[in-house]
N, C-alpha and C positions, 0 to 999 in steps of 0.2 A: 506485274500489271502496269501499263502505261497509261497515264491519265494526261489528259487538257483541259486548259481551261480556257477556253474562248472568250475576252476580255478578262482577264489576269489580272490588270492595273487597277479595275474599279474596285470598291471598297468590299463586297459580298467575295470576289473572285480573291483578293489579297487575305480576307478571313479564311475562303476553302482550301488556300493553298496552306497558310499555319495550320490548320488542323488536319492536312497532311501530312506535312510536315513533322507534329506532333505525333500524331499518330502511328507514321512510318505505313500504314495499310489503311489496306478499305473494304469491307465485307470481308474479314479475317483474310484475305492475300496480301500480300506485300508490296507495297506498291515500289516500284523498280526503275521508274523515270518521270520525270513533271515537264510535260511544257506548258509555259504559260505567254498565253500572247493575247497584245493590244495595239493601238497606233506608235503609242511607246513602249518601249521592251519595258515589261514590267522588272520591277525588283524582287531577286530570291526570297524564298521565305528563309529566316533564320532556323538554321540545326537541321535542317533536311537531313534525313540518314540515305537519301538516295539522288540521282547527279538530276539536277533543273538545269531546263532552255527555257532562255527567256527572249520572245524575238518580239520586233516591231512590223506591224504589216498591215495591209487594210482589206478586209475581212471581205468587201467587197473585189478586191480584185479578184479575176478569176484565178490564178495562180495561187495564189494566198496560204492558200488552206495546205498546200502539198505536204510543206514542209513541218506545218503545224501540227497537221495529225499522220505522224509517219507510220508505214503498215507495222504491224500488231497493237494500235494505241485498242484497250478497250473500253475505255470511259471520255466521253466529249461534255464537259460541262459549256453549254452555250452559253454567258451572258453579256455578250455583246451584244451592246443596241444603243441607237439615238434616245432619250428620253422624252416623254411627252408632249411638254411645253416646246421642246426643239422640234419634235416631228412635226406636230401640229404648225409651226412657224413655217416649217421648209418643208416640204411634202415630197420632195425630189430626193433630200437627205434621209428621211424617213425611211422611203423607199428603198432607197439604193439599199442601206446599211442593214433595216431589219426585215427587210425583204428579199433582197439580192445576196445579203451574206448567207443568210439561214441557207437559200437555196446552193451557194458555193460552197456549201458545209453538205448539203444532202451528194453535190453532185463528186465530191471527195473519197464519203463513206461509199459509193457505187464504185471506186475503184480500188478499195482495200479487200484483201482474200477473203477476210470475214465482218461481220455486220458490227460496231462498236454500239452500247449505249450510250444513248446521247441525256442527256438531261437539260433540258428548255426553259429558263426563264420566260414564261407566256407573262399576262396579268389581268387583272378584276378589269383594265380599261377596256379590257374584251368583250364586256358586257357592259348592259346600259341600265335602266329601272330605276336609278336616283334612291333618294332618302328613304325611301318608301320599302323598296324591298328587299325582300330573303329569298334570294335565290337557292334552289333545289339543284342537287348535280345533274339534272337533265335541262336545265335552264339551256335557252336557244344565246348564243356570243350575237349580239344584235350592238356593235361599238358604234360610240357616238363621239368620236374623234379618231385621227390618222392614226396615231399611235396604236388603240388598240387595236384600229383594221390591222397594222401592220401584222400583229402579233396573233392574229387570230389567221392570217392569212399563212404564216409559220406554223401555227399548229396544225392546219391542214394537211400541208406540203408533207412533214415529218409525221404526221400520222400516216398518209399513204406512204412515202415511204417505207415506214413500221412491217406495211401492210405487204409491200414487195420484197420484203426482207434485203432490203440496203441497210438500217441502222434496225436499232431495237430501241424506242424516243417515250420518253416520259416528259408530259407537261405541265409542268407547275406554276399556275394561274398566281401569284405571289401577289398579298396582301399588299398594302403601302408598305415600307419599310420603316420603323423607326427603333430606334434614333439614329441615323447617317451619323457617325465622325466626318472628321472635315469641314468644308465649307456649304452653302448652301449651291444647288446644281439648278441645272435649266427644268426638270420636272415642277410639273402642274403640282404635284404631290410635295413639295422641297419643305413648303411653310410644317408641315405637320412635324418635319425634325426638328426644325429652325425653332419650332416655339417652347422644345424642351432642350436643346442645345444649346441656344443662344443663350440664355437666361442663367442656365446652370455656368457659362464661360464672362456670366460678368456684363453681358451685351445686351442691348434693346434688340426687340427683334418685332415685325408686323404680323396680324394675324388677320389675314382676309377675307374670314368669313366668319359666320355667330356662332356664341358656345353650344348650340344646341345641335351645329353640323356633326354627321355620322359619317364614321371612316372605318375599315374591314384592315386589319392592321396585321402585322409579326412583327418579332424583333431581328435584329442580323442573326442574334445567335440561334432562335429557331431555323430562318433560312435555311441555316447551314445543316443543320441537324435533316432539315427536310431534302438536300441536294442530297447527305451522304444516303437516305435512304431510300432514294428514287435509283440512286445509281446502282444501289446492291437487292434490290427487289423483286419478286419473280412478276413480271409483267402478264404472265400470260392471264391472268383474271380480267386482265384488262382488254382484252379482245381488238378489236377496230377504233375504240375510244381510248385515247390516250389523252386527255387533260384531266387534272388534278384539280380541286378547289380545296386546298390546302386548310386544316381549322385554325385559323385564325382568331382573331377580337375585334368584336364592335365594339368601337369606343368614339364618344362622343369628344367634342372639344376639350366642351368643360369637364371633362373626366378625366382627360390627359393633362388639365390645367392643375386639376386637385392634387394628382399623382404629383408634378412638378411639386407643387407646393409641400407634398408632404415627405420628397425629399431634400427640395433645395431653401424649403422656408418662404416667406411670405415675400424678402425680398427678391427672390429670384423670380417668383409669378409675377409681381409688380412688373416686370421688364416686358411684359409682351404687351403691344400697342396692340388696338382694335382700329385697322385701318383696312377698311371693304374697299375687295377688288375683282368687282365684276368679270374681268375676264377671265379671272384665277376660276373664280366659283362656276364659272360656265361650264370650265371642261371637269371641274371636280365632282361637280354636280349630278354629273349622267351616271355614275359610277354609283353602283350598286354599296350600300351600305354592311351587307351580311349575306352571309350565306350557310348551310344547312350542315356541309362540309360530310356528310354521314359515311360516303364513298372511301372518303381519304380516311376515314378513322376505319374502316372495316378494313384496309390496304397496310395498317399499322402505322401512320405519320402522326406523328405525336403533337399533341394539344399546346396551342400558346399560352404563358403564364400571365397572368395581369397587369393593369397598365402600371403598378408601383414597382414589379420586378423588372419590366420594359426598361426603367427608366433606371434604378441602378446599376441592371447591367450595362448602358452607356457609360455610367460614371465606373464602373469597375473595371472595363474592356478600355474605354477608348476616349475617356474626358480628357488626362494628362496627355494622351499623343495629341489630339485635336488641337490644347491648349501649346503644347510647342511648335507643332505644324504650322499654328497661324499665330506666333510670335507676342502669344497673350501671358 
């Protein structure tokens, strides 16, 4: 079995790759080759038992993809994409990358002998309803910024695809993510890692909206749990609809503030400022709080753990790399 992963380098794509890595297989086969690619060739996963490419390309060229996904790959993990706050900023970049690339990825899989599954980082910006509601899996993708048009306009594309049997595409609407390792990124969403990240590494960090804001969340380590199991899944229940609203956690601010507190102590909560920022909350704001998820639990994707296990599997996973990466 030959797998991709389309943005490699980011931090979800660098976790999928160790636990193949780990693994050595995926839905009991054996996995046989990795490629992983981003603008920059990512870095191997450690102890692979099978040979990784790691190429640099841009996902928007129309060439791009050739050599990325070479005939017999069968698994295309997409998640390349501009992030929100950046789409939203540049709508051209937005465009190109998770609009243009998605597409350079469909028009790929229409030249290989057989149909690969793909698996689509889509997200909740795909929809809109704000604080207020629980969307149902039949809820209408009504985005109220670029970014989520972008990704909403990718799930169409790769569903009809699905539907002409070019790829076979799973869409995974993906919660906020927390807690990023690393630094904070250009997403609209950055402040929700930042304000248990920063604090646990020692660092003041801002928090731009009131403790009583509501965010639809997973951890990296569910993500991953939810990629390997779109990739190995029998799709056909799934008919013409292929997106996913994955079960996630509503978790309020100050829910996530307590979590911190109850494992980094009082001083580590101390550290996050209350400094409102309007534009932040503008676009965070359209974004649906919860959702129903009932689809994705009768398909078998498993439930995310609370926001106190959220929070030390960052400090178990990925405090000590964070803390050497950014020279703390």
């Amino acid at each position: 079995m030959h797998v991709t992963i389309l943005g490699g380098g980011g931090f979800l794509g660098r976790k999928l790759a160790a636990r193949l890595a780990r693994d050595g297989a995926l839905g009991g086969r054996a996995v046989s080759g990795l490629t992983l690619f981003d603008l920059n060739a990512p870095a191997a996963p450690d102890g692979a038992p099978f040979p990784v490419r790691c190429l640099a390309g841009d996902i928007a060229a129309p060439a791009a993809l050739e050599n990325a996904i070479p005939e017999g790959t069968d698994v295309v993990f997409h998640l390349a994409a501009v992030v929100s706050a950046a789409a939203e900023a540049d709508f051209a970049l937005g465009m190109r990358v998770n609009l243009d690339g998605t597409r350079n990825l469909v028009e790929r899989c229409i030249g290989l002998s057989r149909p690969p599954r793909v698996v689509f980082t889509s997200s909740v910006a795909s929809f809109s309803g704000g604080q207020a509601a629980v969307l149902p899996d039949d809820a209408r993708q009504v985005p109220a910024n670029s970014y989520g048009a972008q990704k909403a306009m990718g799930e169409l594309l790769l569903s009809d695809a699905s539907r002409k049997r070019f790829l076979d595409a799973v869409n995974i609407r993906l919660p906020t993510v927390i807690v990023r390792p690393g630094r904070p990124n250009k997403a609209a969403s950055s402040f929700f890692s930042a304000i248990l990240r920063e604090p646990l590494l020692g660092l003041e960090t801002d928090l731009p909206v009131g403790d009583d804001f509501g965010v639809w969340v997973c951890s990296p380590r569910q993500a991953v749990e939810w990629f390997l199991h779109a990739a190995t899944m029998d799709t056909g229940p799934l008919g013409l609809d292929r997106g996913i609203n994955p079960p996630g956690l509503r978790a309020t601010v100050g829910k996530m503030l307590a979590a911190l507190r109850a494992v980094g102590g009082e001083e580590a909560a101390s550290r996050v400022r209350r400094t409102p920022d309007p534009a932040i909350e503008a676009i965070v704001s359209g974004w649906p709080a919860a959702f129903t998820a009932e689809r994705a639990r009768r398909l078998g994707f498993p439930e995310q753990e609370g926001l106190e296990a959220v929070v030390r599997a960052f400090v178990e996973d990925d405090l000590a790399a964070t803390r050497a990466e950014r020279g703390l």
